[in-house]
C-alpha positions as CSV (number, residue, x, y, z in Angstrom):
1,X,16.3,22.5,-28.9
2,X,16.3,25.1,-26.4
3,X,15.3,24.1,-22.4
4,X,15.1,26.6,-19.2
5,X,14.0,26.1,-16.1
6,X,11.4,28.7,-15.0
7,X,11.5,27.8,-11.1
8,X,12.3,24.8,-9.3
9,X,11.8,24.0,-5.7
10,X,9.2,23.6,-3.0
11,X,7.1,26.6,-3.9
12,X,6.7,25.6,-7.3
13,X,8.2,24.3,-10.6
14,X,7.9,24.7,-14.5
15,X,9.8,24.7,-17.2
16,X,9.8,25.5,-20.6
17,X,11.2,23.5,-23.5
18,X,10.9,24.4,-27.7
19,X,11.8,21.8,-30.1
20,X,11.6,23.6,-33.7
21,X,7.9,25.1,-33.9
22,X,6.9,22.7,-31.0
23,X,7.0,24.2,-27.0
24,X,6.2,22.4,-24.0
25,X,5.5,23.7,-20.2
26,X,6.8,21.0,-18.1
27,X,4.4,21.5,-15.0
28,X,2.6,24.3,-13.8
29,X,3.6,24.9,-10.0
30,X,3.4,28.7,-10.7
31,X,1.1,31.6,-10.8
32,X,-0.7,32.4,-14.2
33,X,1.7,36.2,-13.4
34,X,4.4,35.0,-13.1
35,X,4.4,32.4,-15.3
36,X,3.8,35.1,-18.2
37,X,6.6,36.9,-16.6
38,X,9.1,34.4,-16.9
39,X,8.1,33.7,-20.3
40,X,8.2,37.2,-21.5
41,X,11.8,37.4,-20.4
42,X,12.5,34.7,-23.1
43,X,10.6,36.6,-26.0
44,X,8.0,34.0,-25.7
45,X,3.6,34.3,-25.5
46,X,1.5,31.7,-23.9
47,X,-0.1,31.3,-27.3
48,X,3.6,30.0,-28.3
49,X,2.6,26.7,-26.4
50,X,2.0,24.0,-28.0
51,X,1.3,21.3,-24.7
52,X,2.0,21.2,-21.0
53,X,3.4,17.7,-19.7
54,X,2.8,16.9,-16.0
55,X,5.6,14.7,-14.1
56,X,3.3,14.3,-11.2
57,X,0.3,15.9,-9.0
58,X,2.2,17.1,-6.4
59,X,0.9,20.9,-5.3
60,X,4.3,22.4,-6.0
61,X,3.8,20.9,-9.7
62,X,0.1,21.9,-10.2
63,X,-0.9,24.2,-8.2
64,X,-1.5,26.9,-11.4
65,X,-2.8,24.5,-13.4
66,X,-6.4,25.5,-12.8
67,X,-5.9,29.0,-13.6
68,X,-3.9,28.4,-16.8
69,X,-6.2,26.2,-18.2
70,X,-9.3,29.3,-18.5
71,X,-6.3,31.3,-20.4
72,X,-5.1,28.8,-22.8
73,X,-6.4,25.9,-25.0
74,X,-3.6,23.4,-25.7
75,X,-3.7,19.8,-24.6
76,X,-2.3,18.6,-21.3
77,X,-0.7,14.9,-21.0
78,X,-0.8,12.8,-18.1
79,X,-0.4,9.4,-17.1
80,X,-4.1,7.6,-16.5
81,X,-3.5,6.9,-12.6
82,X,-2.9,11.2,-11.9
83,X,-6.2,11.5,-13.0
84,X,-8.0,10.7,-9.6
85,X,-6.0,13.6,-8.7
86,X,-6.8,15.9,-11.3
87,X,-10.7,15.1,-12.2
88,X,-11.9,18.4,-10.4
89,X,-10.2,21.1,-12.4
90,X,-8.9,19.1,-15.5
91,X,-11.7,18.4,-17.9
92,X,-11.8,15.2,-20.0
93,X,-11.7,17.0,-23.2
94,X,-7.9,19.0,-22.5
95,X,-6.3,15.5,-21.4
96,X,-4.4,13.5,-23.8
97,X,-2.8,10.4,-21.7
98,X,0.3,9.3,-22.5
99,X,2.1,6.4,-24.2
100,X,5.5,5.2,-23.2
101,X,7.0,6.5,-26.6
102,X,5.0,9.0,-28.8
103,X,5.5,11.1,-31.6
104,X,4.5,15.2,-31.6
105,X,5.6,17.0,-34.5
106,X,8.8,15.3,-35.5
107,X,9.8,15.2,-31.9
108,X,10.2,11.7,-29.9
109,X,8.8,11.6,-26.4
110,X,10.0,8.7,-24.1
111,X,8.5,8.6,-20.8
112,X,10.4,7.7,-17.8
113,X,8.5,6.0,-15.0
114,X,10.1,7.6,-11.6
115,X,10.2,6.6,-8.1
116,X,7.6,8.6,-6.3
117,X,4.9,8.2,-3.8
118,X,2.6,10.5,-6.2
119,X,0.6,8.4,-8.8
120,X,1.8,8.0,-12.3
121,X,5.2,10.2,-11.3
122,X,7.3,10.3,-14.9
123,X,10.3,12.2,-16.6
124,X,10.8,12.8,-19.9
125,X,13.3,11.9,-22.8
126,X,13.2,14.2,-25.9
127,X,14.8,13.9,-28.9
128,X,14.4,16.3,-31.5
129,X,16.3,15.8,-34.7
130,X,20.6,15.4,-33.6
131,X,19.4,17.0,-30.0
132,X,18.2,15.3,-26.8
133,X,16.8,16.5,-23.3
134,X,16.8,14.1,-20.3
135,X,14.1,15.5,-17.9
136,X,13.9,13.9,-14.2
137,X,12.9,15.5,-10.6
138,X,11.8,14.6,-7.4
139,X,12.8,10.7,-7.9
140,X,14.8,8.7,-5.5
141,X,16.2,6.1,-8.0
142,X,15.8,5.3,-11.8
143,X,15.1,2.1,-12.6
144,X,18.5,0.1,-14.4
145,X,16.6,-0.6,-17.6
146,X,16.8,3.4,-18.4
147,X,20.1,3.4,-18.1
148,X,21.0,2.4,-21.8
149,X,18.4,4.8,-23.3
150,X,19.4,7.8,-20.9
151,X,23.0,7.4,-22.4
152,X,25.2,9.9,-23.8
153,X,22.1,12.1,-24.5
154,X,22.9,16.4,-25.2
155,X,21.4,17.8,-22.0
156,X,20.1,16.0,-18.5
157,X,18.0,18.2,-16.1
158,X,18.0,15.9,-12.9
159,X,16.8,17.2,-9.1
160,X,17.1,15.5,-5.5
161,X,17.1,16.8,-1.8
162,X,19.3,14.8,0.3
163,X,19.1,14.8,4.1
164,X,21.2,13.0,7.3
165,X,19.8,12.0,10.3
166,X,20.7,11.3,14.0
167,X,18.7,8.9,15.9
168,X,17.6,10.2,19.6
169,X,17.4,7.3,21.7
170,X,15.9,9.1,24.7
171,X,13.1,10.7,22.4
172,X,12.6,7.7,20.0
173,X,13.3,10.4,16.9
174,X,15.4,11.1,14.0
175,X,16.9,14.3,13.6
176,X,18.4,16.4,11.2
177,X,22.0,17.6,11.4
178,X,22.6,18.2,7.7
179,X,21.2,18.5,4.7
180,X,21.7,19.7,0.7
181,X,19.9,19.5,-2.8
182,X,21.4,17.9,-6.3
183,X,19.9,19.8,-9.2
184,X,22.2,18.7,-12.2
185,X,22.8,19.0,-16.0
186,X,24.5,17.1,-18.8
187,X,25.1,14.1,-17.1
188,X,22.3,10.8,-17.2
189,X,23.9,9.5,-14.2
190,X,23.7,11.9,-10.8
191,X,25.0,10.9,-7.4
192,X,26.5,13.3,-4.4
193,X,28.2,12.9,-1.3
194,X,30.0,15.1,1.0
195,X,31.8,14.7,3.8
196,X,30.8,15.9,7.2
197,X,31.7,15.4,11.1
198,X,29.4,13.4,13.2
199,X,29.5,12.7,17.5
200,X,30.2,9.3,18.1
201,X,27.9,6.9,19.7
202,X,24.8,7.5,17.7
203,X,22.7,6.1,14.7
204,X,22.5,8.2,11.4
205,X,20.7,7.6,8.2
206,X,20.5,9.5,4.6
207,X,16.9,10.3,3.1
208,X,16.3,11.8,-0.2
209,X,13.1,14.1,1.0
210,X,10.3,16.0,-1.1
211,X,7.8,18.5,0.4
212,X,5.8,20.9,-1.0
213,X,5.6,24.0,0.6
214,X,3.4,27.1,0.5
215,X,4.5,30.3,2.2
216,X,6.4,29.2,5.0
217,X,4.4,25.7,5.7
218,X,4.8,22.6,3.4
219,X,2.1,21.2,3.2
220,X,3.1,17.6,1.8
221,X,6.0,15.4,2.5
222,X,8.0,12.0,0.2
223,X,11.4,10.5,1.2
224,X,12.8,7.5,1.1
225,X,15.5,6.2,3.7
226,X,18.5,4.2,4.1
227,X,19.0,1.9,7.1
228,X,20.3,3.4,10.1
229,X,24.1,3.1,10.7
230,X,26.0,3.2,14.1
231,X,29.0,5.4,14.4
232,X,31.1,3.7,17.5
Protein backbone atom coordinates (compact mmCIF):
# COMPACT_ATOMS: atom_id res chain seq x y z
CA UNK A 1 0.00 0.00 0.00
CA UNK A 2 1.41 3.19 -0.85
CA UNK A 3 -0.63 6.72 0.20
CA UNK A 4 0.56 10.61 -0.49
CA UNK A 5 -1.14 13.43 -0.10
CA UNK A 6 -1.18 15.66 -3.28
CA UNK A 7 -2.36 18.97 -1.45
CA UNK A 8 -4.27 19.62 1.43
CA UNK A 9 -5.83 22.79 2.65
CA UNK A 10 -8.28 25.55 1.84
CA UNK A 11 -7.46 25.90 -1.79
CA UNK A 12 -7.81 22.35 -2.48
CA UNK A 13 -7.25 18.72 -1.58
CA UNK A 14 -6.46 15.24 -3.18
CA UNK A 15 -4.79 12.49 -2.62
CA UNK A 16 -3.62 9.52 -4.09
CA UNK A 17 -3.67 5.98 -2.71
CA UNK A 18 -2.52 2.36 -4.74
CA UNK A 19 -3.33 -0.85 -3.16
CA UNK A 20 -1.63 -3.62 -5.47
CA UNK A 21 -2.99 -2.89 -9.16
CA UNK A 22 -5.92 -0.86 -7.57
CA UNK A 23 -5.41 3.37 -7.26
CA UNK A 24 -7.75 5.68 -5.80
CA UNK A 25 -7.91 9.78 -5.94
CA UNK A 26 -9.31 10.80 -2.81
CA UNK A 27 -11.15 14.13 -3.89
CA UNK A 28 -10.49 16.28 -6.56
CA UNK A 29 -9.95 19.96 -5.10
CA UNK A 30 -7.28 20.55 -7.83
CA UNK A 31 -6.79 21.67 -11.33
CA UNK A 32 -6.86 18.86 -14.10
CA UNK A 33 -2.63 20.61 -14.52
CA UNK A 34 -1.68 20.19 -11.66
CA UNK A 35 -3.24 17.28 -10.75
CA UNK A 36 -1.26 15.52 -13.68
CA UNK A 37 1.77 17.27 -12.29
CA UNK A 38 1.65 15.91 -9.03
CA UNK A 39 1.02 12.64 -10.34
CA UNK A 40 3.81 12.55 -12.79
CA UNK A 41 6.24 13.23 -9.91
CA UNK A 42 5.22 9.75 -8.57
CA UNK A 43 5.72 7.85 -11.99
CA UNK A 44 2.04 7.63 -12.18
CA UNK A 45 -0.70 8.39 -15.47
CA UNK A 46 -4.24 9.33 -14.95
CA UNK A 47 -5.05 6.17 -16.88
CA UNK A 48 -3.29 4.36 -13.68
CA UNK A 49 -6.67 5.21 -11.78
CA UNK A 50 -8.74 2.93 -11.01
CA UNK A 51 -11.76 5.19 -8.91
CA UNK A 52 -11.94 8.59 -7.21
CA UNK A 53 -13.72 8.54 -3.72
CA UNK A 54 -15.32 11.87 -2.49
CA UNK A 55 -15.30 12.61 1.42
CA UNK A 56 -17.62 15.54 0.90
CA UNK A 57 -18.86 18.37 -1.61
CA UNK A 58 -17.16 21.06 -0.23
CA UNK A 59 -15.48 23.42 -3.21
CA UNK A 60 -12.00 22.86 -1.86
CA UNK A 61 -12.82 18.98 -2.42
CA UNK A 62 -14.47 19.21 -5.81
CA UNK A 63 -13.83 21.93 -7.43
CA UNK A 64 -11.76 19.82 -10.44
CA UNK A 65 -14.09 17.39 -10.54
CA UNK A 66 -15.84 18.62 -13.56
CA UNK A 67 -12.94 18.96 -15.61
CA UNK A 68 -11.46 15.49 -14.72
CA UNK A 69 -14.38 13.76 -15.49
CA UNK A 70 -14.18 14.84 -19.70
CA UNK A 71 -10.39 13.35 -19.36
CA UNK A 72 -11.00 10.13 -17.58
CA UNK A 73 -13.64 7.31 -17.42
CA UNK A 74 -13.40 5.56 -14.09
CA UNK A 75 -16.17 5.38 -11.59
CA UNK A 76 -16.67 8.00 -8.80
CA UNK A 77 -18.32 6.89 -5.29
CA UNK A 78 -20.33 9.00 -3.24
CA UNK A 79 -22.70 8.78 -0.52
CA UNK A 80 -26.55 9.24 -1.94
CA UNK A 81 -27.26 12.57 0.10
CA UNK A 82 -23.92 14.49 -1.89
CA UNK A 83 -25.74 13.97 -4.82
CA UNK A 84 -28.03 17.08 -4.65
CA UNK A 85 -24.80 18.67 -4.76
CA UNK A 86 -23.27 17.01 -7.47
CA UNK A 87 -26.38 16.31 -10.13
CA UNK A 88 -25.10 19.24 -12.49
CA UNK A 89 -21.64 18.07 -13.47
CA UNK A 90 -21.68 14.30 -12.29
CA UNK A 91 -23.68 12.13 -14.56
CA UNK A 92 -25.73 9.14 -13.23
CA UNK A 93 -23.85 6.71 -15.22
CA UNK A 94 -20.00 7.55 -13.51
CA UNK A 95 -21.51 7.39 -9.85
CA UNK A 96 -21.34 4.18 -7.93
CA UNK A 97 -22.87 5.06 -4.26
CA UNK A 98 -21.35 3.59 -1.55
CA UNK A 99 -21.91 0.88 1.04
CA UNK A 100 -20.71 1.05 4.53
CA UNK A 101 -18.17 -1.87 3.85
CA UNK A 102 -17.38 -2.96 0.25
CA UNK A 103 -15.11 -5.03 -1.57
CA UNK A 104 -12.82 -3.49 -4.86
CA UNK A 105 -10.33 -5.80 -5.95
CA UNK A 106 -9.19 -7.64 -2.92
CA UNK A 107 -9.17 -4.45 -1.04
CA UNK A 108 -11.74 -3.68 2.00
CA UNK A 109 -13.30 -0.31 2.02
CA UNK A 110 -14.95 0.82 5.44
CA UNK A 111 -16.60 4.07 5.41
CA UNK A 112 -16.40 6.43 8.19
CA UNK A 113 -19.42 8.71 8.72
CA UNK A 114 -17.78 12.19 9.85
CA UNK A 115 -18.94 15.23 11.58
CA UNK A 116 -19.55 17.82 8.99
CA UNK A 117 -22.08 20.35 7.98
CA UNK A 118 -21.65 19.06 4.17
CA UNK A 119 -24.07 16.14 3.27
CA UNK A 120 -23.00 12.64 3.39
CA UNK A 121 -19.22 13.84 4.80
CA UNK A 122 -17.13 10.27 5.16
CA UNK A 123 -13.52 9.01 5.70
CA UNK A 124 -12.16 5.99 4.72
CA UNK A 125 -10.70 2.72 6.22
CA UNK A 126 -8.61 0.51 3.80
CA UNK A 127 -7.17 -2.52 4.27
CA UNK A 128 -5.35 -4.22 1.77
CA UNK A 129 -3.84 -7.54 2.48
CA UNK A 130 -1.44 -7.13 6.21
CA UNK A 131 -1.71 -3.14 5.38
CA UNK A 132 -4.28 -0.54 6.49
CA UNK A 133 -4.91 3.35 5.80
CA UNK A 134 -7.11 5.36 8.14
CA UNK A 135 -8.34 8.41 6.06
CA UNK A 136 -10.21 11.34 8.00
CA UNK A 137 -10.35 15.38 7.33
CA UNK A 138 -12.29 18.19 7.99
CA UNK A 139 -14.31 16.37 10.99
CA UNK A 140 -14.81 17.75 14.40
CA UNK A 141 -15.26 14.48 16.27
CA UNK A 142 -15.49 10.71 15.38
CA UNK A 143 -18.13 8.97 16.57
CA UNK A 144 -16.99 6.25 19.80
CA UNK A 145 -18.25 3.26 17.84
CA UNK A 146 -15.13 3.76 15.27
CA UNK A 147 -12.91 3.67 17.86
CA UNK A 148 -12.45 -0.19 18.03
CA UNK A 149 -12.21 -0.65 14.22
CA UNK A 150 -9.81 2.47 13.73
CA UNK A 151 -7.44 0.53 16.17
CA UNK A 152 -3.89 -0.17 15.87
CA UNK A 153 -4.25 0.24 11.98
CA UNK A 154 -0.50 0.82 9.68
CA UNK A 155 -1.09 4.41 8.67
CA UNK A 156 -3.79 7.31 9.89
CA UNK A 157 -4.03 10.55 7.73
CA UNK A 158 -6.28 12.80 10.12
CA UNK A 159 -6.73 16.85 9.56
CA UNK A 160 -8.29 19.70 11.85
CA UNK A 161 -8.05 23.64 12.18
CA UNK A 162 -8.27 24.70 15.62
CA UNK A 163 -9.04 28.28 16.60
CA UNK A 164 -9.44 30.55 20.22
CA UNK A 165 -11.61 33.21 20.62
CA UNK A 166 -12.11 36.30 22.86
CA UNK A 167 -15.51 37.54 23.40
CA UNK A 168 -15.91 41.57 22.85
CA UNK A 169 -18.50 42.67 25.13
CA UNK A 170 -18.74 46.19 23.84
CA UNK A 171 -19.07 44.89 20.17
CA UNK A 172 -21.16 41.68 20.99
CA UNK A 173 -18.24 39.54 18.89
CA UNK A 174 -15.84 36.82 19.10
CA UNK A 175 -12.46 37.36 18.15
CA UNK A 176 -9.53 35.63 17.19
CA UNK A 177 -6.31 35.77 19.18
CA UNK A 178 -4.80 32.36 18.07
CA UNK A 179 -5.10 29.80 15.94
CA UNK A 180 -3.28 26.36 14.44
CA UNK A 181 -4.06 23.20 12.21
CA UNK A 182 -3.62 19.28 13.31
CA UNK A 183 -2.74 17.28 10.16
CA UNK A 184 -1.50 13.89 11.62
CA UNK A 185 -0.26 10.34 10.70
CA UNK A 186 0.01 6.95 12.33
CA UNK A 187 -2.03 7.51 15.10
CA UNK A 188 -6.28 6.66 15.06
CA UNK A 189 -6.62 8.84 18.01
CA UNK A 190 -5.56 12.85 17.32
CA UNK A 191 -5.98 15.57 19.87
CA UNK A 192 -3.74 19.06 20.42
CA UNK A 193 -3.39 21.60 22.83
CA UNK A 194 -1.02 24.33 23.40
CA UNK A 195 -0.52 26.57 25.84
CA UNK A 196 -0.88 30.27 25.38
CA UNK A 197 -1.25 33.71 27.49
CA UNK A 198 -4.59 35.27 27.68
CA UNK A 199 -5.67 39.10 29.40
CA UNK A 200 -7.82 38.50 32.17
CA UNK A 201 -11.38 39.48 32.45
CA UNK A 202 -12.66 38.16 29.22
CA UNK A 203 -14.63 35.13 27.71
CA UNK A 204 -12.71 32.73 25.36
CA UNK A 205 -13.81 29.72 23.43
CA UNK A 206 -11.97 26.96 21.07
CA UNK A 207 -13.62 26.18 17.52
CA UNK A 208 -12.44 23.66 15.16
CA UNK A 209 -13.14 25.81 11.76
CA UNK A 210 -13.30 24.73 7.86
CA UNK A 211 -13.39 27.26 4.98
CA UNK A 212 -12.87 26.95 1.61
CA UNK A 213 -11.05 29.41 0.02
CA UNK A 214 -10.22 30.56 -3.54
CA UNK A 215 -7.46 33.06 -4.23
CA UNK A 216 -7.52 35.12 -1.31
CA UNK A 217 -11.44 34.87 -0.40
CA UNK A 218 -13.09 31.75 1.14
CA UNK A 219 -15.83 31.43 -0.07
CA UNK A 220 -17.48 28.81 2.55
CA UNK A 221 -17.25 28.47 6.24
CA UNK A 222 -17.91 24.97 9.08
CA UNK A 223 -16.91 25.03 12.79
CA UNK A 224 -18.12 23.89 15.61
CA UNK A 225 -17.59 25.62 19.13
CA UNK A 226 -17.10 24.97 22.71
CA UNK A 227 -18.89 27.01 25.40
CA UNK A 228 -17.41 30.18 26.21
CA UNK A 229 -15.15 30.19 29.45
CA UNK A 230 -14.41 33.27 31.76
CA UNK A 231 -10.83 33.95 32.63
CA UNK A 232 -11.11 36.10 36.14
Amino acid sequence: MEFKVLASGSKGNCSFVTCGTTSFLIDIGITYHRLLRELDRMGVCLSDVSFLLLTHTHRDHISGLSVLLKHSQFRVYIREEMYPELKDILPLDRIEFYQDEMHLNGITLNLIHTSHDAPGSVGFLFTYLEHSLVYITDTGYLNRKYLKLLKNKEIYYIEEKVYVDRYHEDTGEWGQIDAWMVEDANDYFVYTGKTITVDRGYYYRVHADHFVQEGDDPMEETFSLTNGIMVP
